[in-house]
C-alpha positions as CSV (number, residue, x, y, z in Angstrom):
1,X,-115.3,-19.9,125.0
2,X,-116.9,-17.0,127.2
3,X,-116.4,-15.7,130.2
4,X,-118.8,-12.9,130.7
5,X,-119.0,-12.2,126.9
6,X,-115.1,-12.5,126.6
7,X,-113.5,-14.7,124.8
8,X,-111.0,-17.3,126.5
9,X,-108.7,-20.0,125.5
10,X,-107.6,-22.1,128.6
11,X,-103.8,-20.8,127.8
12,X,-102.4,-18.4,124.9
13,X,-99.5,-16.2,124.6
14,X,-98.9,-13.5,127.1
15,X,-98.6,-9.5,125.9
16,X,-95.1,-9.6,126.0
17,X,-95.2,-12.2,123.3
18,X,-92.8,-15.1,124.9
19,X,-94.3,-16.2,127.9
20,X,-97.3,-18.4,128.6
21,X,-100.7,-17.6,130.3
22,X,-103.2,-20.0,132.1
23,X,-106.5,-20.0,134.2
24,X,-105.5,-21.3,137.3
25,X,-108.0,-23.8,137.5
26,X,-107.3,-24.8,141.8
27,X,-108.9,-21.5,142.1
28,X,-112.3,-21.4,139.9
29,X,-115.0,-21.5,140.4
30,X,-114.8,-18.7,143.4
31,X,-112.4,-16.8,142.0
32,X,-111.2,-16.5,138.3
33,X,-107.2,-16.2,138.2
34,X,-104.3,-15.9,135.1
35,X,-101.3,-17.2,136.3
36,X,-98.6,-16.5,134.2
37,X,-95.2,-19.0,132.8
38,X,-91.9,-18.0,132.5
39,X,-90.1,-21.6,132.9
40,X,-89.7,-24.7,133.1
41,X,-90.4,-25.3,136.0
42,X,-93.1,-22.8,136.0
43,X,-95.3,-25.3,133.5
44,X,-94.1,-28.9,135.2
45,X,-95.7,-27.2,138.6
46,X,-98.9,-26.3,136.9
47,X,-99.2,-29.9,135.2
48,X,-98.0,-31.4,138.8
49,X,-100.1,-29.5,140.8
50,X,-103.5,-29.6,138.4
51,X,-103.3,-25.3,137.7
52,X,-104.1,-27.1,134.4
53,X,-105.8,-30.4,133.8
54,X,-107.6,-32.5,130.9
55,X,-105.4,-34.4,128.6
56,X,-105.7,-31.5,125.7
57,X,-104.8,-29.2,128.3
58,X,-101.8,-30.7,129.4
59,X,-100.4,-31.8,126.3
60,X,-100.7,-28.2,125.1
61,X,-99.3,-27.3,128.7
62,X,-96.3,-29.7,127.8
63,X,-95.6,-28.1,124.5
64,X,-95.2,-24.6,125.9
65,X,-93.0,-25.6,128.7
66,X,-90.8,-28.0,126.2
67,X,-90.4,-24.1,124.6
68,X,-90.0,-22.5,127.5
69,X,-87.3,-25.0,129.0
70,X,-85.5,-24.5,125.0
71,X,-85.3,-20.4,125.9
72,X,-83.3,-21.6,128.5
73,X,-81.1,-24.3,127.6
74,X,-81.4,-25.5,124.5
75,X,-78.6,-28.0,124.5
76,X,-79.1,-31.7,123.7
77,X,-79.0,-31.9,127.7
78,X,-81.8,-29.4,127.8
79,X,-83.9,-30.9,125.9
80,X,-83.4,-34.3,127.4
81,X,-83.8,-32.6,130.6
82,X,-87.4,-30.8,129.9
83,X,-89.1,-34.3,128.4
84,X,-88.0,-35.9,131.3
85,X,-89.2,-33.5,133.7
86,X,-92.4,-32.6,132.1
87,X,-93.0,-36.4,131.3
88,X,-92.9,-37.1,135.2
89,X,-95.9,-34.7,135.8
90,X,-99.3,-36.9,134.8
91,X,-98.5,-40.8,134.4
92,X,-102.3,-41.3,132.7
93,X,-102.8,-38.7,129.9
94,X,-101.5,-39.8,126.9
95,X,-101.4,-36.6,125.4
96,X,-98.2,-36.0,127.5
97,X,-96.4,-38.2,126.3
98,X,-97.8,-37.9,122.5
99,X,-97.0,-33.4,122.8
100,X,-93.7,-34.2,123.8
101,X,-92.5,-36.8,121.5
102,X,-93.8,-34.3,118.9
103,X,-91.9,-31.1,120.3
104,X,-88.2,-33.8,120.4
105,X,-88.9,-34.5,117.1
106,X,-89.5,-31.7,115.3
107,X,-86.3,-29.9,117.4
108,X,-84.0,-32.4,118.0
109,X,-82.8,-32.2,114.1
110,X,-81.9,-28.3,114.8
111,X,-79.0,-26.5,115.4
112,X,-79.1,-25.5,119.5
113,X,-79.6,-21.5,118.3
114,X,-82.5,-22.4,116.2
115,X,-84.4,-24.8,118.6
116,X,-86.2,-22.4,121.1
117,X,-87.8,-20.8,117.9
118,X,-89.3,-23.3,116.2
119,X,-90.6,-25.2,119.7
120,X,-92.8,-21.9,119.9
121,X,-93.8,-22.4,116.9
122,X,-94.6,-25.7,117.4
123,X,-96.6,-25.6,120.7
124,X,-98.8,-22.9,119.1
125,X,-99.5,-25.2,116.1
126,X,-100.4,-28.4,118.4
127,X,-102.4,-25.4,120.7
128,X,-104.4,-24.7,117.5
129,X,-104.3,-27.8,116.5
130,X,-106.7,-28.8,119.4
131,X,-109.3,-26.1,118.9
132,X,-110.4,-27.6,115.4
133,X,-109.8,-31.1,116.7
134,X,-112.6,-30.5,119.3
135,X,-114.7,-27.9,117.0
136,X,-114.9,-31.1,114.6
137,X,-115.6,-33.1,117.7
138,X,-118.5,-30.7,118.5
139,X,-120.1,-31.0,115.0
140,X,-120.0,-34.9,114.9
141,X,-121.3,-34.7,118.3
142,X,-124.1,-32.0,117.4
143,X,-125.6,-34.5,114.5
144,X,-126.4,-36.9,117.6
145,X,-128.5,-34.1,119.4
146,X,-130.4,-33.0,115.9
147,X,-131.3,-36.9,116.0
148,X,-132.7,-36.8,119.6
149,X,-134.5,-33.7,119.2
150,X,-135.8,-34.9,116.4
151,X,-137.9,-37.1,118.2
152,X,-138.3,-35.3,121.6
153,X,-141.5,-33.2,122.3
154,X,-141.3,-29.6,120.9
155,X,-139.2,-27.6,123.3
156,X,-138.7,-30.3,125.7
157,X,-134.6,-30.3,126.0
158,X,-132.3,-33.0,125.3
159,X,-131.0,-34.1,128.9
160,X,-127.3,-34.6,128.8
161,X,-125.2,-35.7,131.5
162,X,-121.4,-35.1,132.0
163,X,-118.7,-36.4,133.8
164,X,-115.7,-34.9,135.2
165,X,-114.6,-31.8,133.0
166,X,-114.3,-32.4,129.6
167,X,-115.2,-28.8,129.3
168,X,-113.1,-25.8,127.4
169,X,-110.8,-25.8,130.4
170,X,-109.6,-29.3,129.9
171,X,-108.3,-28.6,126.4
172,X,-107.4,-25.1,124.4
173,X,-110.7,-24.1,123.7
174,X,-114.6,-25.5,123.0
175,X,-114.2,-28.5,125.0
176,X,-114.4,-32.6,124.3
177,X,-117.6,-34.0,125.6
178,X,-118.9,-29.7,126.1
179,X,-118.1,-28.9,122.1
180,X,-121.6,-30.9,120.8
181,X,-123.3,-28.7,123.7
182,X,-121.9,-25.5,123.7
183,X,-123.0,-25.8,119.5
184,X,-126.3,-26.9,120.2
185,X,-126.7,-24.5,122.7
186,X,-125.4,-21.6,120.1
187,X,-127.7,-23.2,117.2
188,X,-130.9,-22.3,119.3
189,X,-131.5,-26.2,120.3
190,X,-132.6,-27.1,123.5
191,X,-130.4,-28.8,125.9
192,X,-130.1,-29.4,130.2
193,X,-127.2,-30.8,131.2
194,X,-127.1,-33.0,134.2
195,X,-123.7,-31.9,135.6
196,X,-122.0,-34.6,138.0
197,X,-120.1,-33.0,141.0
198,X,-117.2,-35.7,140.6
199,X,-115.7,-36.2,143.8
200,X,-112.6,-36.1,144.9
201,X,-112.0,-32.8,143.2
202,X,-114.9,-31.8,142.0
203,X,-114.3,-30.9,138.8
204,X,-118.1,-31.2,138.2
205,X,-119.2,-28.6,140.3
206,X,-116.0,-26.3,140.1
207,X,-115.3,-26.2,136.8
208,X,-118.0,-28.1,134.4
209,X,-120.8,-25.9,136.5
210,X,-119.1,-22.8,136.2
211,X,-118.3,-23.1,132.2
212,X,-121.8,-24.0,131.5
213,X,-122.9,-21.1,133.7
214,X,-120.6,-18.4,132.3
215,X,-122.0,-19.6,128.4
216,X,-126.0,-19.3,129.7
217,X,-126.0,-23.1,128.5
218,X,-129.0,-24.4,131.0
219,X,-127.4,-27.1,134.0
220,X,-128.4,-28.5,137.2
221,X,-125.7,-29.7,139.6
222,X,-126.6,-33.0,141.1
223,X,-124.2,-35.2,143.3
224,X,-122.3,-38.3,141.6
225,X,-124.4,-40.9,142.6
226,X,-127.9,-39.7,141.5
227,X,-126.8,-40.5,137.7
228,X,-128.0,-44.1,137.6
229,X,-131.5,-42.8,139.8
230,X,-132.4,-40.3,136.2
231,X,-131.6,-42.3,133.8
232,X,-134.1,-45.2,136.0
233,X,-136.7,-42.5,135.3
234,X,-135.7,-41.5,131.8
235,X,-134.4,-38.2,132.4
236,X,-131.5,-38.5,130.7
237,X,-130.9,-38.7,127.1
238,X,-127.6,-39.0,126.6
239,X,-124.3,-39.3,128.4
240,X,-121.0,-37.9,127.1
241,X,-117.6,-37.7,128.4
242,X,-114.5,-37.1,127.9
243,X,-111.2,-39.4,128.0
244,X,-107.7,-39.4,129.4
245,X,-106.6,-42.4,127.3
246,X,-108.1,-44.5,125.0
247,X,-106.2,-48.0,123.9
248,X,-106.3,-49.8,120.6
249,X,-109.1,-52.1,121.6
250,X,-111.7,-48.7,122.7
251,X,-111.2,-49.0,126.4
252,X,-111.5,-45.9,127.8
253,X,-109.6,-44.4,130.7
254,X,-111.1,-41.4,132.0
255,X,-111.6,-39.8,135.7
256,X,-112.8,-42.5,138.5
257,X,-116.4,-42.8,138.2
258,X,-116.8,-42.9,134.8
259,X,-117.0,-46.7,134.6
260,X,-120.4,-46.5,136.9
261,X,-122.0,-44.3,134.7
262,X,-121.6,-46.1,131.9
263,X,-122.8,-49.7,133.6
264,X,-125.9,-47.7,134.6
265,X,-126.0,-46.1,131.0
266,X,-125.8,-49.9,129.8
267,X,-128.6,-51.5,132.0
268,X,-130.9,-48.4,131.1
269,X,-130.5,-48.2,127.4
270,X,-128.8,-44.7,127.7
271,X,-126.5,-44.1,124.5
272,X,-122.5,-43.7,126.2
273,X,-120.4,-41.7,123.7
274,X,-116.8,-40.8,124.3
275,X,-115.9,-37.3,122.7
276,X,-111.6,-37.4,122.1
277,X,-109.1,-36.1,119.7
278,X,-107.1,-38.7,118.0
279,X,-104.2,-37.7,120.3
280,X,-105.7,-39.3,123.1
281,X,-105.3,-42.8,121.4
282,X,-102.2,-44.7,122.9
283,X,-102.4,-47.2,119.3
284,X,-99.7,-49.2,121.7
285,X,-101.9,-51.0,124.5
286,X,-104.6,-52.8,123.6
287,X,-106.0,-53.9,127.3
288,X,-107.0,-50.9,129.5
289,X,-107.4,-52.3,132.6
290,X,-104.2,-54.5,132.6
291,X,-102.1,-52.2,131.3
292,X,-103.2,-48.2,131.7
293,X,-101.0,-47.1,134.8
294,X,-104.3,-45.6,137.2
295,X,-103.0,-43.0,139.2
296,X,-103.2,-42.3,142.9
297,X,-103.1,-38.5,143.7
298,X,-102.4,-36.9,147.3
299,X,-105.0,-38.5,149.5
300,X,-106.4,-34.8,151.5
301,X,-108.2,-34.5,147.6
302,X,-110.4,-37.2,149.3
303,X,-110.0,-36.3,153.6
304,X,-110.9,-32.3,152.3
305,X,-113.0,-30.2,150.3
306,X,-112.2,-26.8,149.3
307,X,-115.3,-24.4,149.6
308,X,-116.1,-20.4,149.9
309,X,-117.5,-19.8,153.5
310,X,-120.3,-17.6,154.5
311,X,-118.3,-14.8,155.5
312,X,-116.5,-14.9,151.9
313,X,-113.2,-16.7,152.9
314,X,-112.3,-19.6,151.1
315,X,-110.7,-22.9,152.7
316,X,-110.2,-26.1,153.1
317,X,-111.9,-28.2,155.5
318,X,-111.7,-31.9,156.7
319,X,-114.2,-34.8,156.2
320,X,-112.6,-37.5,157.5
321,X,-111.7,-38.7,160.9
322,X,-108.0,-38.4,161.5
323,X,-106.0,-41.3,160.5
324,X,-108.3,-42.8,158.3
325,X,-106.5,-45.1,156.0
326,X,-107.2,-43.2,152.8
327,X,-106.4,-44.3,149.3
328,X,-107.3,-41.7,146.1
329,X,-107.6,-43.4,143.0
330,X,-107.9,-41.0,140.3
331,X,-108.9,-42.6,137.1
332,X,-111.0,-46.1,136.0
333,X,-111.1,-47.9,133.0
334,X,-114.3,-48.4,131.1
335,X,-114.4,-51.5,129.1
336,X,-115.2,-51.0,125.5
337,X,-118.6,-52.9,125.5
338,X,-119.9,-50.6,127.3
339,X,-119.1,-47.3,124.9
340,X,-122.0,-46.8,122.4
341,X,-119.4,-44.9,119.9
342,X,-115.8,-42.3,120.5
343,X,-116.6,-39.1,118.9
344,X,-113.1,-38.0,117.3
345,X,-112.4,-35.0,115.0
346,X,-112.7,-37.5,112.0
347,X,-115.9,-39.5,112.8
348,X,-118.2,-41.2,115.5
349,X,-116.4,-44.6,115.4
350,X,-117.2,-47.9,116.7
351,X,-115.5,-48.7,120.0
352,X,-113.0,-51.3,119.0
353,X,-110.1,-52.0,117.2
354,X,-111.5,-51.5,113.6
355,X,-113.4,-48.4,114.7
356,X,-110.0,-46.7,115.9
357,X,-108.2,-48.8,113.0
358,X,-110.2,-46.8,110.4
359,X,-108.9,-43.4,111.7
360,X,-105.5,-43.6,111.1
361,X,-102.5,-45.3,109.4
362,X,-101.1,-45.1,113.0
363,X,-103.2,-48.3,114.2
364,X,-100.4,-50.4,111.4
């Protein structure tokens, strides 16, 4: 997508044609960084430490560091050693796990000489991959603005509201839940988006915000809990979001918060849709909230906030009292009942196990 009328993907191929650039994400929206990965260490530290987030993003992330850790060592040891590490990074996105078990097998057949090779090969083909899994995302997605246009007043906009980043950032390029509005938006439809500022880390308002704003797609920041207050009133159309993991059943495990919105998207008759590649399944758990591991990240995401002062510095400053008992989950699970349809690459499917089941001989 665009950054002042330049074309980004969230991570691509540096000049020198071996190593790996990102947009170091813990640094946007104030100021826009390219960090760049030489090891494997390099990309386990930028999973780890959320330089790169959304769980396209990281199991594209994965991919280039399984390569990376292969230009190194690419014994049987090696590779054992890189899945391991890498695998440790993020316990919720499935695409971690699903990017790496592709990179093993599609090496672990090879000759040691010929393994770095073909994992570069291979993370650029899952990298691609994910741009025309979420452009197909975006057009399934688009149909279900053309329907609510349809029946909107003439230039009144189709109010969307987001959650989190499912954004271009969290995946190569175009986005999850952003691809049906960033096409809109390009086809000369009308849309707002309602953009959530998804405490603790505020990927809302640092990232989702600052996307939207860099496209010229029309947005208004609001804080998490006014969601439920517009869609009382009717001023929201539409909610879509984005997913971390989705089981067998159509539970859907995406950044904490997202369970609220769709209980309030529920009681106000607010179509929920969950925009994800087919990557994102995990066909092997069918209960979310039993058995999804939820995350609990470093508790200052919740005691701070990271802001750019008045005199231009940026920092972090405290909004707790010290010692507060603190606890940071990161994720929720929202039950499928409450998911109007998942948008995949391959169709808008029901939310259950025959919806996913008609996707892909994977579900046998």
């Amino acid at each position: 997508m665009n950054v002042d009328n330049v074309h980004y993907r969230s991570i691509w191929i540096n000049s020198d044609g071996w190593s790996v650039d990102i947009i170091d994400q813990t640094r946007l929206p104030h100021v826009f960084t390219i960090n760049n990965l030489q090891t494997l260490q390099d990309a386990s530290s930028a999973i780890k430490e959320m330089l790169v987030r959304g769980a396209p993003l990281i199991g594209a992330t994965a991919a280039y560091g399984y390569y990376l850790a292969l230009r190194q060592d690419p014994s049987d040891t090696g590779m054992d050693n890189a899945y391991q590490q890498l695998f440790a990074t993020r316990p919720t996105a499935v695409n971690l796990r699903w990017a790496l078990d592709r990179m093993q097998a599609r090496v672990s057949p090879l000759k040691a000489a010929d393994r770095a090779l073909a994992a570069f090969t291979e993370a650029g083909e899952i990298a691609d991959q994910d741009v025309v899994s979420n452009q197909s995302i975006g057009q399934h997605g688009l149909e279900l603005i053309r329907e609510i246009t349809a029946h909107k007043k003439p230039g009144d906009p189709v109010n969307i509201l987001t959650h989190c980043n499912a954004g271009w950032l969290a995946t190569v390029d175009w986005g999850t839940a952003t691809a049906p509005i960033y096409m809109a938006h390009d086809a000369g439809i009308a849309v707002h988006v309602w953009v959530d500022e998804t405490r603790p880390r505020n990927q809302g308002a640092s990232l989702t915000a600052w996307e939207l704003g860099h496209h010229g797609v029309p947005h208004s920041l609001i804080v998490d809990n006014a969601g439920g207050h517009l869609m009382q009133h009717g001023l929201v159309d539409l909610c879509l979001v984005g997913s971390d993991r989705t089981t067998r059943n159509g539970d859907v495990c995406n950044k904490i918060g997202t369970y609220l919105k769709a209980l309030a998207a529920k009681h106000n008759q607010v179509p929920f849709y969950v925009c994800l590649p087919s990557s994102t399944i995990d066909w092997t758990i069918g209960n979310g909230i039993s058995e999804v591991p939820i995350e609990q990240r470093d508790t200052n995401e919740v005691a701070k906030i990271v802001g750019k002062l008045d005199d231009g510095e940026i920092a972090a400053v405290n909004i707790a009292p010290e010692k507060t008992n603190i606890v940071n989950y990161a994720f929720d699970i929202t039950p499928a009942e409450l998911v109007t349809g998942l948008i995949t690459e391959r169709a808008i499917v029901t939310a259950d196990e025959a919806g996913l089941a008609s996707l892909s001989s994977e579900a046998q």
